[in-house]
C-alpha positions as CSV (number, residue, x, y, z in Angstrom):
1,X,-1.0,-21.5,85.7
2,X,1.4,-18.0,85.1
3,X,-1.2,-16.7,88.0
4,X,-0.2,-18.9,90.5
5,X,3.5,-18.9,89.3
6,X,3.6,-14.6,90.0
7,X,1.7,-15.4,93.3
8,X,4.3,-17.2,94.8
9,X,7.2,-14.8,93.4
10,X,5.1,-11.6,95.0
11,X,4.5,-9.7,91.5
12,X,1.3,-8.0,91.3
13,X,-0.5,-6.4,89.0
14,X,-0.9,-2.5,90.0
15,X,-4.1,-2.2,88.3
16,X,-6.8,-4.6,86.8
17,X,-7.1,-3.3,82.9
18,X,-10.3,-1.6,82.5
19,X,-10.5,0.0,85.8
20,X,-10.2,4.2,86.4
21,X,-7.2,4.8,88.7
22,X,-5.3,8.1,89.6
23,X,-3.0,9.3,86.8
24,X,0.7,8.6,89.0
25,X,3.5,8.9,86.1
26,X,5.7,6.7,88.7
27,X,3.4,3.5,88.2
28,X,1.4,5.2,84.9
29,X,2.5,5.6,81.6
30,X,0.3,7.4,79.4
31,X,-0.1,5.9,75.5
32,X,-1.9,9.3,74.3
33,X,-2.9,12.8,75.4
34,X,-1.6,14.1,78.3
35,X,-3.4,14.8,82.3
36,X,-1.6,15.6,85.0
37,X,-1.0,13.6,88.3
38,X,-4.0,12.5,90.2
39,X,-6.5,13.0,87.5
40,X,-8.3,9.9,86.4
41,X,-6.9,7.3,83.4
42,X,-8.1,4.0,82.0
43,X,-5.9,0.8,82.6
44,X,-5.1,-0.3,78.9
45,X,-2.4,-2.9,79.3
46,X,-1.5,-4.1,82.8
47,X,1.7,-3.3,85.0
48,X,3.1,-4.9,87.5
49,X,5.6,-4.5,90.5
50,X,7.2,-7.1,92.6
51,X,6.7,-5.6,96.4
52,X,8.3,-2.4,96.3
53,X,9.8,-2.9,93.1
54,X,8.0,-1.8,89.8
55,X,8.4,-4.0,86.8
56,X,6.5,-2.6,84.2
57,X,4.2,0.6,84.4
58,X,0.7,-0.1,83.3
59,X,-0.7,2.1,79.9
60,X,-3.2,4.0,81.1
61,X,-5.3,6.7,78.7
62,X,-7.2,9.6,79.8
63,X,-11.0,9.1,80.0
């Protein structure tokens, strides 16, 4: 499975979709409205980084 596959290469996602994280615009990008950093979003569409690395910045909106 494409779970097990990004296991063994170390990419992660930063957020599980659904879940209420702090807004950070470095891992965060926002598909509407606007909030300012460390306010709380919505996970829309995963991200994912690869240990330090960032591969995609999750979609987040504000709640």
């Amino acid at each position: 499975p494409v779970e097990q596959l990004m296991e063994e290469w170390g990419i992660e996602a930063i957020a599980p979709v659904g879940s209420e994280v702090a807004y950070d615009p470095r891992l965060h990008q926002l598909m509407e409205g606007s909030v300012e950093a460390g306010e709380m979003v919505r996970v829309r569409f995963a991200g994912y980084r690869q240990g330090e690395k960032l591969l995609y910045r999750a979609k987040v909106s504000p709640l």
